[in-house]
Structure formats: structure tokens, C-alpha cells
C-alpha positions as protocol buffer text, in pm:
chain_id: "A"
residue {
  index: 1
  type: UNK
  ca { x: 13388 y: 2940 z: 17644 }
}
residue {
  index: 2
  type: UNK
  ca { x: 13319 y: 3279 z: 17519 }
}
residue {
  index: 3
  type: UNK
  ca { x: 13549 y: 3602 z: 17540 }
}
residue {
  index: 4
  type: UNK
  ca { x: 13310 y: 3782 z: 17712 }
}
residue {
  index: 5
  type: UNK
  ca { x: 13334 y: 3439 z: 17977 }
}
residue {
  index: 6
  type: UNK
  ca { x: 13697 y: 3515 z: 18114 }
}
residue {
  index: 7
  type: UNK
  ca { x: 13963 y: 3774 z: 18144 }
}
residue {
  index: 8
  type: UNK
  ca { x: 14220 y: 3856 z: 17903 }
}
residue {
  index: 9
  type: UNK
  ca { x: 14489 y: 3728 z: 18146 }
}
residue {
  index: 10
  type: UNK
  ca { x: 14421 y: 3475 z: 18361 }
}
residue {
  index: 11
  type: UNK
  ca { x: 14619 y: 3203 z: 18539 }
}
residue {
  index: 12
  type: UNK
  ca { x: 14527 y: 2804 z: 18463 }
}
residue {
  index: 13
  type: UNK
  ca { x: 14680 y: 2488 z: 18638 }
}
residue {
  index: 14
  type: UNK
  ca { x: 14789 y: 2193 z: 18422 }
}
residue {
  index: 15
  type: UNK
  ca { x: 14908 y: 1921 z: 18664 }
}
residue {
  index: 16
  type: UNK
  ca { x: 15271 y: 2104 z: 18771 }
}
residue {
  index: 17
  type: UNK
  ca { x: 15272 y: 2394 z: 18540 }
}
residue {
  index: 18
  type: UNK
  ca { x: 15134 y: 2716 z: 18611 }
}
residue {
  index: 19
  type: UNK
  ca { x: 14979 y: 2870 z: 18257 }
}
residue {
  index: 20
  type: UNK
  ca { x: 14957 y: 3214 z: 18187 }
}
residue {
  index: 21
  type: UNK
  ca { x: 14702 y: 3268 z: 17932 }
}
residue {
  index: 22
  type: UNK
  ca { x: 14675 y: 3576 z: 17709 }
}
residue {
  index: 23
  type: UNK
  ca { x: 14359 y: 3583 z: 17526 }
}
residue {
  index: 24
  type: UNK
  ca { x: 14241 y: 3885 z: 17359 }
}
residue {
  index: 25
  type: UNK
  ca { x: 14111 y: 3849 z: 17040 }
}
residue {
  index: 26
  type: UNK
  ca { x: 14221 y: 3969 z: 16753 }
}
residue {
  index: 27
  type: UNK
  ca { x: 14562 y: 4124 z: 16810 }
}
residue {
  index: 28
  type: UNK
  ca { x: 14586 y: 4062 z: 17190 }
}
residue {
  index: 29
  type: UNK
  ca { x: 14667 y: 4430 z: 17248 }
}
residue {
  index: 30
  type: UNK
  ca { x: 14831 y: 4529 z: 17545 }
}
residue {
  index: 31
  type: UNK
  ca { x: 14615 y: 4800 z: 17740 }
}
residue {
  index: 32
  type: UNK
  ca { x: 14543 y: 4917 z: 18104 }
}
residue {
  index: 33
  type: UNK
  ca { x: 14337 y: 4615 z: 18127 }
}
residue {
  index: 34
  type: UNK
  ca { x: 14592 y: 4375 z: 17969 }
}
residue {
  index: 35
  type: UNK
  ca { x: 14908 y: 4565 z: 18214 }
}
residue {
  index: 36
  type: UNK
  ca { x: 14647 y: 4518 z: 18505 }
}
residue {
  index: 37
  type: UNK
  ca { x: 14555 y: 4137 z: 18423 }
}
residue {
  index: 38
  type: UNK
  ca { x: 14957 y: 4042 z: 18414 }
}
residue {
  index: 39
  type: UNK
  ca { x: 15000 y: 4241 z: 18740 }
}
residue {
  index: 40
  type: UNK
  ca { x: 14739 y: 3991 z: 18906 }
}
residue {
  index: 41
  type: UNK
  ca { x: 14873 y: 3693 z: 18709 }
}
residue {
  index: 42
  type: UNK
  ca { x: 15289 y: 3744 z: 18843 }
}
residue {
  index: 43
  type: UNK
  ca { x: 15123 y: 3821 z: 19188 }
}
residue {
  index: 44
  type: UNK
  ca { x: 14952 y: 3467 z: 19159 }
}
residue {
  index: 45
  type: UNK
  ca { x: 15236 y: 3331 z: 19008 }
}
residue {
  index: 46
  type: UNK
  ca { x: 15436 y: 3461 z: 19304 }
}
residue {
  index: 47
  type: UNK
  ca { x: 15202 y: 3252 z: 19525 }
}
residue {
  index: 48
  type: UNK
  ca { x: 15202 y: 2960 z: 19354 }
}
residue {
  index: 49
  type: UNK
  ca { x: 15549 y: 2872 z: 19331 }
}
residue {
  index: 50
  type: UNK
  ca { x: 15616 y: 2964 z: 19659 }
}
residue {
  index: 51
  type: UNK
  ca { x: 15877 y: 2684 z: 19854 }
}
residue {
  index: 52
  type: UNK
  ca { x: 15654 y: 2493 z: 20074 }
}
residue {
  index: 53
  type: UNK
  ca { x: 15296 y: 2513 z: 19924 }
}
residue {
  index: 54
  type: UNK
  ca { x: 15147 y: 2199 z: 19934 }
}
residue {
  index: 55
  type: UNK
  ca { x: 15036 y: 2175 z: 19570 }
}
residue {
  index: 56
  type: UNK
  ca { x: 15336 y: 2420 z: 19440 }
}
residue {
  index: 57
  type: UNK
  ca { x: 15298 y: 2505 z: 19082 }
}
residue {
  index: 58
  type: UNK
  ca { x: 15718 y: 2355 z: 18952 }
}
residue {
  index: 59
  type: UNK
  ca { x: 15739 y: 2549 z: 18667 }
}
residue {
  index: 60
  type: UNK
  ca { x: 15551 y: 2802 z: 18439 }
}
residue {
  index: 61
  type: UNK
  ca { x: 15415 y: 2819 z: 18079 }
}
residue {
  index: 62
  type: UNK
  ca { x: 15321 y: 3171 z: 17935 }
}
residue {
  index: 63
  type: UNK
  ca { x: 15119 y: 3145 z: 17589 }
}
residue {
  index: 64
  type: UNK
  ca { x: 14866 y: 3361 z: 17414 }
}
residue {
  index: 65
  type: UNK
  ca { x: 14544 y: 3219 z: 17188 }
}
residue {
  index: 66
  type: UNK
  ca { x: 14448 y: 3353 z: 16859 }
}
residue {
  index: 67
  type: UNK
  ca { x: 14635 y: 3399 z: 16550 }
}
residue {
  index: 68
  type: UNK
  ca { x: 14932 y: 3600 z: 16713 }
}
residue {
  index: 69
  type: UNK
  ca { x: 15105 y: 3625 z: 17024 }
}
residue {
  index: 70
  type: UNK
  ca { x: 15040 y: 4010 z: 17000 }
}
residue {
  index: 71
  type: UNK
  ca { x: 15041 y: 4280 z: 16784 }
}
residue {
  index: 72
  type: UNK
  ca { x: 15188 y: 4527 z: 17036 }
}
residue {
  index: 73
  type: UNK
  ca { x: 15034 y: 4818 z: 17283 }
}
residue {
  index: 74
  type: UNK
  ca { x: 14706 y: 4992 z: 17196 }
}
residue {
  index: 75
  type: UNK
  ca { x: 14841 y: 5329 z: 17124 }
}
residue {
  index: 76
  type: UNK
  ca { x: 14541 y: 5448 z: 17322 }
}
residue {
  index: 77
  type: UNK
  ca { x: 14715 y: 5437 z: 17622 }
}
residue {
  index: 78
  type: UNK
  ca { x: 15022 y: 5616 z: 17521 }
}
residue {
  index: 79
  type: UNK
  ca { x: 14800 y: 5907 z: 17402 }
}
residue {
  index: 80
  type: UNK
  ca { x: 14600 y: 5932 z: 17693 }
}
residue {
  index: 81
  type: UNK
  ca { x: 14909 y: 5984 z: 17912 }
}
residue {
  index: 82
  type: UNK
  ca { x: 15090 y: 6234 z: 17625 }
}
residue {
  index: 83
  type: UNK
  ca { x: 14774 y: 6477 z: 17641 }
}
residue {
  index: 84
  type: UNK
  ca { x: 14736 y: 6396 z: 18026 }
}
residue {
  index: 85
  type: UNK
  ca { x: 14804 y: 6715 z: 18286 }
}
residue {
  index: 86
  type: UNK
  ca { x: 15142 y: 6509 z: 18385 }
}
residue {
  index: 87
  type: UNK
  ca { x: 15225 y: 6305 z: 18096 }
}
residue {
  index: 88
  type: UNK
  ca { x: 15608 y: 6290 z: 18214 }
}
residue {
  index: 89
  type: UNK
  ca { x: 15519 y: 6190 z: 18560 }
}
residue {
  index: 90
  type: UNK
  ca { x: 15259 y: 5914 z: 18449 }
}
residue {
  index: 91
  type: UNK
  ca { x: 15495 y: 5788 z: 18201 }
}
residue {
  index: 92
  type: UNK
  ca { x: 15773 y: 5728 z: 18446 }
}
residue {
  index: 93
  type: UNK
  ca { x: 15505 y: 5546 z: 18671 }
}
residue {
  index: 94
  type: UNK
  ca { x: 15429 y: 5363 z: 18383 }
}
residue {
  index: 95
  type: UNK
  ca { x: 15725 y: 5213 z: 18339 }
}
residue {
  index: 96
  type: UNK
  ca { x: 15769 y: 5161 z: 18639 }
}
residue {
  index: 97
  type: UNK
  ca { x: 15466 y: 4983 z: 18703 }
}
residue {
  index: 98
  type: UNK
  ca { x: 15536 y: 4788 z: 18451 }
}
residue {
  index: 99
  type: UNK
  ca { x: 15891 y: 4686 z: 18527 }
}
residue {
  index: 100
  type: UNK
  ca { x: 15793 y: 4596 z: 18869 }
}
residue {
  index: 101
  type: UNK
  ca { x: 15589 y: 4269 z: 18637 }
}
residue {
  index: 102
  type: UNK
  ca { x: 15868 y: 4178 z: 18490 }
}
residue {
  index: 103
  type: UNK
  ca { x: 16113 y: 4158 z: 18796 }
}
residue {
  index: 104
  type: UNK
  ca { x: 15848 y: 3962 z: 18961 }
}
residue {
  index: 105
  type: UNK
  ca { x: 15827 y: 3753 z: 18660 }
}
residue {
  index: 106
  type: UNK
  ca { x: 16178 y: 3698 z: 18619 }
}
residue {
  index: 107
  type: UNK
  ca { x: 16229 y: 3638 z: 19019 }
}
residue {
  index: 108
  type: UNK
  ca { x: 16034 y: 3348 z: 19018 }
}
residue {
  index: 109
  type: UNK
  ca { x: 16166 y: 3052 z: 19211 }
}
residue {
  index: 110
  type: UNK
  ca { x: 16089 y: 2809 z: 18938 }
}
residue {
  index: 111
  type: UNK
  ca { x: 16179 y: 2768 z: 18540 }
}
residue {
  index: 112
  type: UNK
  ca { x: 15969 y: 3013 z: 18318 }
}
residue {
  index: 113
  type: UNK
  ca { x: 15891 y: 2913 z: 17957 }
}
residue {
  index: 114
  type: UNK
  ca { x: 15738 y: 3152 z: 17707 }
}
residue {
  index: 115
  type: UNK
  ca { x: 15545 y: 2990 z: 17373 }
}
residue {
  index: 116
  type: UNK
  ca { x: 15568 y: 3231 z: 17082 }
}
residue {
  index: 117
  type: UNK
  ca { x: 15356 y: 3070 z: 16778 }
}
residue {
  index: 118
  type: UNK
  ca { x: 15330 y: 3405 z: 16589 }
}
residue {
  index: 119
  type: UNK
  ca { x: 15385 y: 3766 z: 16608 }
}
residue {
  index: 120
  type: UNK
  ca { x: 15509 y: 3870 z: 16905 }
}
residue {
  index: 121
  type: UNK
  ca { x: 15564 y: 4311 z: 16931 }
}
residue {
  index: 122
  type: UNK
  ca { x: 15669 y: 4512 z: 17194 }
}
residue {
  index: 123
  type: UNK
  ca { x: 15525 y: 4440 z: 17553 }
}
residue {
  index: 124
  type: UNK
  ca { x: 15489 y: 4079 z: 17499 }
}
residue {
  index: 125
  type: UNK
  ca { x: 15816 y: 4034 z: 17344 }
}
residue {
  index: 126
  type: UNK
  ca { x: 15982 y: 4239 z: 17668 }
}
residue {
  index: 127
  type: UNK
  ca { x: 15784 y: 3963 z: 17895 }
}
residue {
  index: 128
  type: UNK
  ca { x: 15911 y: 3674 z: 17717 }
}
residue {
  index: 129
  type: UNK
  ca { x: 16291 y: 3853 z: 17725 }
}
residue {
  index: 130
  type: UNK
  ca { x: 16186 y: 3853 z: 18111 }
}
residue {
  index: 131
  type: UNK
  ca { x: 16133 y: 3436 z: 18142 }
}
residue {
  index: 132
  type: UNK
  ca { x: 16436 y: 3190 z: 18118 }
}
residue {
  index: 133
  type: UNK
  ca { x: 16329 y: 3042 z: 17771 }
}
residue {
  index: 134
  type: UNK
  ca { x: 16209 y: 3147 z: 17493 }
}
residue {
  index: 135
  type: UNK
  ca { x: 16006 y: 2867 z: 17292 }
}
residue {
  index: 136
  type: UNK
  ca { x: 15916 y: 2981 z: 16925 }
}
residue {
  index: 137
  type: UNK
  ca { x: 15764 y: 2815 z: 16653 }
}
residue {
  index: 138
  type: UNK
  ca { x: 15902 y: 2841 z: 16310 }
}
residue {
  index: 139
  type: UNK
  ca { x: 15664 y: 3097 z: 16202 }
}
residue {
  index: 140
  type: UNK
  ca { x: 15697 y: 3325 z: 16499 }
}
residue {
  index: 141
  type: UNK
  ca { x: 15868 y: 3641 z: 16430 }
}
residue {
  index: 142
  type: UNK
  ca { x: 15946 y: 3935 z: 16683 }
}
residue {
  index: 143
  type: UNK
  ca { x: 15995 y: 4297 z: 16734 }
}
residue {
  index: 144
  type: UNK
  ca { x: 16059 y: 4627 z: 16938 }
}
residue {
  index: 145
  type: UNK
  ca { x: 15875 y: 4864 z: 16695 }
}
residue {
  index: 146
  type: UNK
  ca { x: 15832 y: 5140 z: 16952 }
}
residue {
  index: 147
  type: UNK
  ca { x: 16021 y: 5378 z: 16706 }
}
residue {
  index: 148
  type: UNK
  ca { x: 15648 y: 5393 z: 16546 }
}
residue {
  index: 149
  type: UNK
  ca { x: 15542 y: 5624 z: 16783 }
}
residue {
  index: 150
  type: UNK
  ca { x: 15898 y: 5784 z: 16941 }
}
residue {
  index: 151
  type: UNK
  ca { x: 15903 y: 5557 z: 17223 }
}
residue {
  index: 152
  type: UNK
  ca { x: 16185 y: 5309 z: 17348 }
}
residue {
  index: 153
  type: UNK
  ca { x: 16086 y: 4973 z: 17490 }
}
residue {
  index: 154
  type: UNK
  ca { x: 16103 y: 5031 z: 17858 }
}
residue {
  index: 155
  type: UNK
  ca { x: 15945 y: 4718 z: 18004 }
}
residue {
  index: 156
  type: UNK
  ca { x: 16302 y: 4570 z: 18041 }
}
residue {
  index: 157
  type: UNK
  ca { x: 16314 y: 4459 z: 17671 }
}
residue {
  index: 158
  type: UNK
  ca { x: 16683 y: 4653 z: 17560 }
}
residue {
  index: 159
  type: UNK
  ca { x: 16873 y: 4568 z: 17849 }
}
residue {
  index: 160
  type: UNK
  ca { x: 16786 y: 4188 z: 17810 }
}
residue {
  index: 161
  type: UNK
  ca { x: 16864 y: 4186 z: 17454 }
}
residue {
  index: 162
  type: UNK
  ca { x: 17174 y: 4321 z: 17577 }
}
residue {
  index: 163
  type: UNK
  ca { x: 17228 y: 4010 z: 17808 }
}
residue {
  index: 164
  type: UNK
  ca { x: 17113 y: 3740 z: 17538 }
}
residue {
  index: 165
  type: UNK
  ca { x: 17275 y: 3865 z: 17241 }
}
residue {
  index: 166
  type: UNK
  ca { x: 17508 y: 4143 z: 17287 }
}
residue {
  index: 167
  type: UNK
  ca { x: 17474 y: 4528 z: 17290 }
}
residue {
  index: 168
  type: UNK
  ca { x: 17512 y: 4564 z: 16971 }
}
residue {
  index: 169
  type: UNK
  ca { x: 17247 y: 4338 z: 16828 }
}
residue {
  index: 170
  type: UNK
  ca { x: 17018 y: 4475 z: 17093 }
}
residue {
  index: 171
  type: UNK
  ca { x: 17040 y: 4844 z: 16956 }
}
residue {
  index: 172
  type: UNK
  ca { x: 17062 y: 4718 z: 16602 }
}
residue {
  index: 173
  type: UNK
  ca { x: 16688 y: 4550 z: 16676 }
}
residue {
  index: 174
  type: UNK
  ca { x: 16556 y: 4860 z: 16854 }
}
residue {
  index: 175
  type: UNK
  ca { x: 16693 y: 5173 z: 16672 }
}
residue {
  index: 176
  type: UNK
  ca { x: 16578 y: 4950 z: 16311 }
}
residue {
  index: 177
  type: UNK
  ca { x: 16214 y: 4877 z: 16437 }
}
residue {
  index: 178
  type: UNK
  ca { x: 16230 y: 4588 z: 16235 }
}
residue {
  index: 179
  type: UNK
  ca { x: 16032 y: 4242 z: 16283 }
}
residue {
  index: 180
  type: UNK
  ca { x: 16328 y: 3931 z: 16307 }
}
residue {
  index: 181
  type: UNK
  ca { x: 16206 y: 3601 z: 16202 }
}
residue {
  index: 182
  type: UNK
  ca { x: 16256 y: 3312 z: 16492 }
}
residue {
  index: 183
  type: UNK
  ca { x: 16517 y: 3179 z: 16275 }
}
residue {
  index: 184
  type: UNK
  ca { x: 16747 y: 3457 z: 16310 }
}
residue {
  index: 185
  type: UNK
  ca { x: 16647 y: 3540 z: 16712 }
}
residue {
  index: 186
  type: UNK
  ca { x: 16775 y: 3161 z: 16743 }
}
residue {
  index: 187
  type: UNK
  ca { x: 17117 y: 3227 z: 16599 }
}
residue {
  index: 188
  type: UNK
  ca { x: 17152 y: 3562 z: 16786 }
}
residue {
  index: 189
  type: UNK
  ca { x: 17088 y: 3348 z: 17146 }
}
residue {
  index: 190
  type: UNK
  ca { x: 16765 y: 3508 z: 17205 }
}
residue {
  index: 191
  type: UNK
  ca { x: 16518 y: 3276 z: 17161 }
}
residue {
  index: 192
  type: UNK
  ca { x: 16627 y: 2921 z: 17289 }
}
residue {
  index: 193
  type: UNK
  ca { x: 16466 y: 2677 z: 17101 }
}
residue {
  index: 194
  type: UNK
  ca { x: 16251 y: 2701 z: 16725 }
}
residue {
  index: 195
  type: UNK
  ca { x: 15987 y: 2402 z: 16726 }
}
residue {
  index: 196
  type: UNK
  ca { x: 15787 y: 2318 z: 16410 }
}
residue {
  index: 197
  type: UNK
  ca { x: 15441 y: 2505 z: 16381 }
}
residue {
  index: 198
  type: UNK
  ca { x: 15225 y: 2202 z: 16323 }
}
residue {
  index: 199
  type: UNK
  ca { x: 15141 y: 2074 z: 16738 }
}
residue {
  index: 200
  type: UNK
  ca { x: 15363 y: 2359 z: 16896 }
}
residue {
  index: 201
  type: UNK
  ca { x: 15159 y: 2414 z: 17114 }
}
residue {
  index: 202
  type: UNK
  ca { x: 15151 y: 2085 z: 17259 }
}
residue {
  index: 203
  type: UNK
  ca { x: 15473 y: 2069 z: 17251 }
}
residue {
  index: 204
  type: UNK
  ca { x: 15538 y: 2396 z: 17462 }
}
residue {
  index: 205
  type: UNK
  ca { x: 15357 y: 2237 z: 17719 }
}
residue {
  index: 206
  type: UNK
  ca { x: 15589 y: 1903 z: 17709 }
}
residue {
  index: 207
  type: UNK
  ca { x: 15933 y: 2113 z: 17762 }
}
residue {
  index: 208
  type: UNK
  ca { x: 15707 y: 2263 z: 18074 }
}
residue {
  index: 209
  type: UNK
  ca { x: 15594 y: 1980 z: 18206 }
}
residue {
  index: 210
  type: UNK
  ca { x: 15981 y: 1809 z: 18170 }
}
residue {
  index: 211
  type: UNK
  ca { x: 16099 y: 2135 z: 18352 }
}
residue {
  index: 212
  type: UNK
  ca { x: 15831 y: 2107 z: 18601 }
}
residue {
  index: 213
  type: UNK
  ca { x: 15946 y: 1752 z: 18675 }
}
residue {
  index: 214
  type: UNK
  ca { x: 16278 y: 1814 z: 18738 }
}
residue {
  index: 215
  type: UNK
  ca { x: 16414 y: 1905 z: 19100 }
}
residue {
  index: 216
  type: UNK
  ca { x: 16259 y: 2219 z: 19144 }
}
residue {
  index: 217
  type: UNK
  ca { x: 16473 y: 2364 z: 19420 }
}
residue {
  index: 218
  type: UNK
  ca { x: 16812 y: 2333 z: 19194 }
}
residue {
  index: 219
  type: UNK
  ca { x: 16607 y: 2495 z: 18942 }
}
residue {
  index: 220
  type: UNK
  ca { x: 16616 y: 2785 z: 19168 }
}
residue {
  index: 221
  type: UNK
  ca { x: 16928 y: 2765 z: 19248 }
}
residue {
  index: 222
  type: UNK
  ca { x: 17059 y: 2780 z: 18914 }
}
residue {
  index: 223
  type: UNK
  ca { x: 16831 y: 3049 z: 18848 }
}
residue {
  index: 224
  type: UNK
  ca { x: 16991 y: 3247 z: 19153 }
}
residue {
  index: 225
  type: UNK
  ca { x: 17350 y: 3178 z: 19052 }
}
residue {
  index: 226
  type: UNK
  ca { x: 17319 y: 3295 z: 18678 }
}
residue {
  index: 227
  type: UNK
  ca { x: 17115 y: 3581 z: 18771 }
}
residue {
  index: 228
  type: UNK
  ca { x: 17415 y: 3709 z: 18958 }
}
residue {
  index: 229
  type: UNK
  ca { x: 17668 y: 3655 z: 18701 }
}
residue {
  index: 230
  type: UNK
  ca { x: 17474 y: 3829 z: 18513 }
}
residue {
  index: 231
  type: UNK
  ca { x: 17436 y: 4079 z: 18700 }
}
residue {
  index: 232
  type: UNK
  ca { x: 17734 y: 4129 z: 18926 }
}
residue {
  index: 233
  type: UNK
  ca { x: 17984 y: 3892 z: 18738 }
}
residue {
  index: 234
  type: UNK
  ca { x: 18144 y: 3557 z: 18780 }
}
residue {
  index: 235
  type: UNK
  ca { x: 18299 y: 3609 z: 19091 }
}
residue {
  index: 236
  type: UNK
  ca { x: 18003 y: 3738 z: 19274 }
}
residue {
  index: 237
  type: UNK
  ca { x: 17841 y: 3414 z: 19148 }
}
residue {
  index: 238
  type: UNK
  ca { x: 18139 y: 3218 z: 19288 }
}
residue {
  index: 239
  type: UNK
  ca { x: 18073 y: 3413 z: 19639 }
}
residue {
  index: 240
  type: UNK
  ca { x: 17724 y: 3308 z: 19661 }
}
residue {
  index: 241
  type: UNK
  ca { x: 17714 y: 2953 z: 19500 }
}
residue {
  index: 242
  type: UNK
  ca { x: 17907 y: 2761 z: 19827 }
}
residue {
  index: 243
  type: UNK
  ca { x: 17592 y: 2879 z: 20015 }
}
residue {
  index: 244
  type: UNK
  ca { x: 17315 y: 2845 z: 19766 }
}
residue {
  index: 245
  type: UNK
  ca { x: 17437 y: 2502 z: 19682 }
}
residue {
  index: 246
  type: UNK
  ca { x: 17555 y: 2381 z: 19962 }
}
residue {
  index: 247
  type: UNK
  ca { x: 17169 y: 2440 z: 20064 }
}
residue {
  index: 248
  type: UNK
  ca { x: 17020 y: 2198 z: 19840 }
}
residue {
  index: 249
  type: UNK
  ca { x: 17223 y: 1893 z: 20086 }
}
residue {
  index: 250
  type: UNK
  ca { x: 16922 y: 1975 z: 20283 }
}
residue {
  index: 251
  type: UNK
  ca { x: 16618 y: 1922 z: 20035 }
}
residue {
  index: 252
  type: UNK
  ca { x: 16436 y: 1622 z: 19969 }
}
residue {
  index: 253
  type: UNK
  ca { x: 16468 y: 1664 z: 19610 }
}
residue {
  index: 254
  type: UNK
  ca { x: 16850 y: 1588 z: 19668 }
}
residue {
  index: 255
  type: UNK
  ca { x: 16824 y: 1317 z: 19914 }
}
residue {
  index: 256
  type: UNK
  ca { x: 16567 y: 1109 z: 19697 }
}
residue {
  index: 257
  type: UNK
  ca { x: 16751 y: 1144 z: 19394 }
}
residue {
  index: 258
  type: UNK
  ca { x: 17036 y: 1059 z: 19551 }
}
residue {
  index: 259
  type: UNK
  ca { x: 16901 y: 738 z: 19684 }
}
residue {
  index: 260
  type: UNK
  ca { x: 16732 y: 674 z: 19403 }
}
residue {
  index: 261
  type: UNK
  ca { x: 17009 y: 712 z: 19152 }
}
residue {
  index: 262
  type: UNK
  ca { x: 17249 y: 423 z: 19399 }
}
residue {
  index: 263
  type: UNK
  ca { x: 16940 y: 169 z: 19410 }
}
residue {
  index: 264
  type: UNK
  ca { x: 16760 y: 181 z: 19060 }
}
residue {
  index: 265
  type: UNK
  ca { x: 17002 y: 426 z: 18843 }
}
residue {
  index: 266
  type: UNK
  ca { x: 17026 y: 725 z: 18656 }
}
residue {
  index: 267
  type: UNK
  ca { x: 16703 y: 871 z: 18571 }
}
residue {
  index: 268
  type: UNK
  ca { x: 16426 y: 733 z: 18808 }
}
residue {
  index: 269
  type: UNK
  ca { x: 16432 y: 999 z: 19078 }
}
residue {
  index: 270
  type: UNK
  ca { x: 16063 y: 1123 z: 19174 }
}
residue {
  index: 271
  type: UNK
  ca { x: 16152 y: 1516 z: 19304 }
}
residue {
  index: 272
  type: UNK
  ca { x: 15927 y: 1664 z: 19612 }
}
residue {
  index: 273
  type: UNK
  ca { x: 16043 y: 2057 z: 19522 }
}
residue {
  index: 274
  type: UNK
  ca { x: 16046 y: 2199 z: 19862 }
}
């Protein structure tokens, strides 16, 4: 299939997994077209994972063809709202546009995986801070370089460096500009695992598919628990984990495995995810 034959984002099924597919040769730049085309993709996302669907998508893969993830933002776009007639007012939409992606993103009821197997700059690197893992192979290597042209990453990218590693590595990565190898993002806690570059990408789509068959509705449980530790501290998660918990008495994920677990053992439960 051809460039010209798809989108640069579009949205694939593989069996359980939902795969986000960036794919826009060479350098998979990030324009209005790129912003618009991940809009549509966490929309369908949003739709797919969605408790109840018949043929619910139980986890989701992000990953980008070509030689890099991406080399960044075509600068275009920045100067085209800098010599606009409202450049502050389009910025701040901007960013808020584009913030709005990665709430949805990260709001997902089911795991989210990103793949890095190269370069990954600026707006991609904020979307894979915005998934619950980070996959990277051992060639990837990573950056905020927005210094390049006065900007600060405002897709969400310094404030989740701030939760993964610590304030002070987040500033040290921003206000430097400089690319860090997957090695070193792996010792800081912000990428979660570093795979070897020969069959990554097959083996991206294994740790998916293991997520995927796991029971789907603890997944998003978990998910809703850390998010507000994170967010509102470890008592605030103590408030809300009775209930959120407590809920999952009620699923058929826990009453299978359950059974399943007393009659053949550990590790033979089949999970429904509703």
C-alpha cells in the first residue's frame, strides 16, 4: 500500500489491540494534518474501548513506520500562528486542542502501550508520556527540543516527566534540549521497558496482546486508582478504591477467573472485559 493510499494516522484492529499507526514518511512530522489525524484516532479509540461493546478493543498499541518514530513538529505551523492576526490567542487554542488528545488518550479505560524504535522529538514523545508504558527499543532515543525555536512542550510532556521521574530531571531534559538515549530514560523511570532492536516490533505487539488478555475491567481500575494518587495523593486513592474495587465483585472477568482459578488453577482464566 502506497502513502498516497491511507492517512498519516489511522486506527487498525489486530485481534484485541487497537493500533494507532503513524505513518508519514520521512520524519513523520507532526502538522495540522498529523494533530487532526490523532484527534480522530483518540475519538475512535474512545469508542472502541468503550465497557460493553461487543467486539471491545482490550488494550492499545501506538507505533509509527519508517526509520523514526518522529523527528518533531513542522515548524510551519508554529510560524503560521506567530505571524497570524492573533498568534497569542491561536496558540493558547493550540495547546489546548492539543491537550484535550492527550487527556483522552490517557483516560482510556484500557492499558495503553507506546513502541518507540527510534527517534522520538517533541509531540510524539508528549503522547507516549500520555500512555501507561513506554516500550523502547535499544536504539530509540528521545527529546523535548522545543528550546530550538523558544517554545516549551505544552502537549502535557513537562508535567509527566515530572510524575515519572521527578521535577528535577524533568526540567533538566527540557531547559537542556538534549536527545536521552532509551538507556538512560529507563533508569530515570520514564520509559518502562528497553527491548532489543532486532523483532521489536513484534515484540511490542506481544506485551499488547498479553495486556489485552488480561481482565480488562481491573485494568481500569488500576488505571483509575493510580491516576488519583497521582493526582490527588494516596489518601484520595484510598477514598475511592473501596468503591472502584469493590465494583469488579460484579464483572464477569472476576467471577470466571475466580472459578476458574478453584477448578483448573492459577493461570487458565479466559476474561470477558465488560
Amino acid at each position: 500500500m502506497s502513502t498516497a493510499d491511507h492517512p498519516p494516522v489511522r486506527v487498525e484492529r489486530d485481534g484485541d489491540v487497537a493500533v494507532v499507526v503513524l505513518d508519514r514518511p520521512p520524519l513523520n512530522l507532526f502538522d495540522d494534518t498529523v494533530f487532526a489525524g490523532f484527534e480522530a484516532a483518540v475519538a475512535t479509540l474512545a469508542d472502541l474501548t468503550a465497557p460493553g461493546r461487543p467486539d471491545r478493543a482490550r488494550a492499545v498499541l501506538i507505533e509509527a513506520r519508517g526509520r523514526v518514530v518522529s523527528g518533531g513538529v513542522d515548524v510551519h505551523a508554529f510560524r503560521d500562528i506567530a505571524e497570524g492576526p492573533d498568534p497569542v490567542g491561536q496558540g493558547t487554542a493550540l495547546w489546548s486542542r492539543l491537550l484535550r488528545v492527550a487527556h483522552t488518550l490517557e483516560d482510556l479505560p484500557v492499558p495503553t502501550v507506546f513502541a518507540a524504535h527510534g527517534l522520538t522529538l517533541t509531540a510524539a514523545f508528549e503522547l507516549a508520556l500520555a500512555c501507561d508504558l513506554l516500550l523502547a527499543a535499544e536504539q530509540a532515543s528521545f527529546g523535548l527540543v522545543e528550546i530550538v525555536v523558544g517554545l516549551t512542550p505544552s502537549m502535557g510532556g513537562p508535567q509527566r516527566l515530572a510524575e515519572r521521574a521527578g521535577p528535577a530531571r524533568a526540567k533538566e531534559l527540557v531547559l537542556t534540549g538534549e536527545r536521552y538515549p532509551a538507556a538512560v530514560l529507563h533508569e530515570w523511570g520514564v520509559v518502562n521497558r528497553v527491548l532489543p532492536d532486532d523483532g521489536f516490533a513484534d515484540a511490542a505487539r506481544a506485551f499488547a496482546h498479553r495486556l489485552a488478555q488480561g481482565p480488562t475491567v481491573a485494568h481500569g481500575a488500576t488505571k483509575r486508582i493510580v491516576s488519583t494518587a497521582v493526582r490527588d495523593g494516596v489518601r484520595a486513592a484510598d477514598a475511592v478504591t473501596p468503591q472502584i474495587s469493590g465494583a469488579l465483585f460484579g464483572t464477569d472477568d472476576l467471577r470466571g477467573a475466580v472459578s476458574s482459578f478453584l477448578t483448573d488453577g492459577p493461570g487458565k482464566a479466559t476474561y470477558q472485559g465488560r
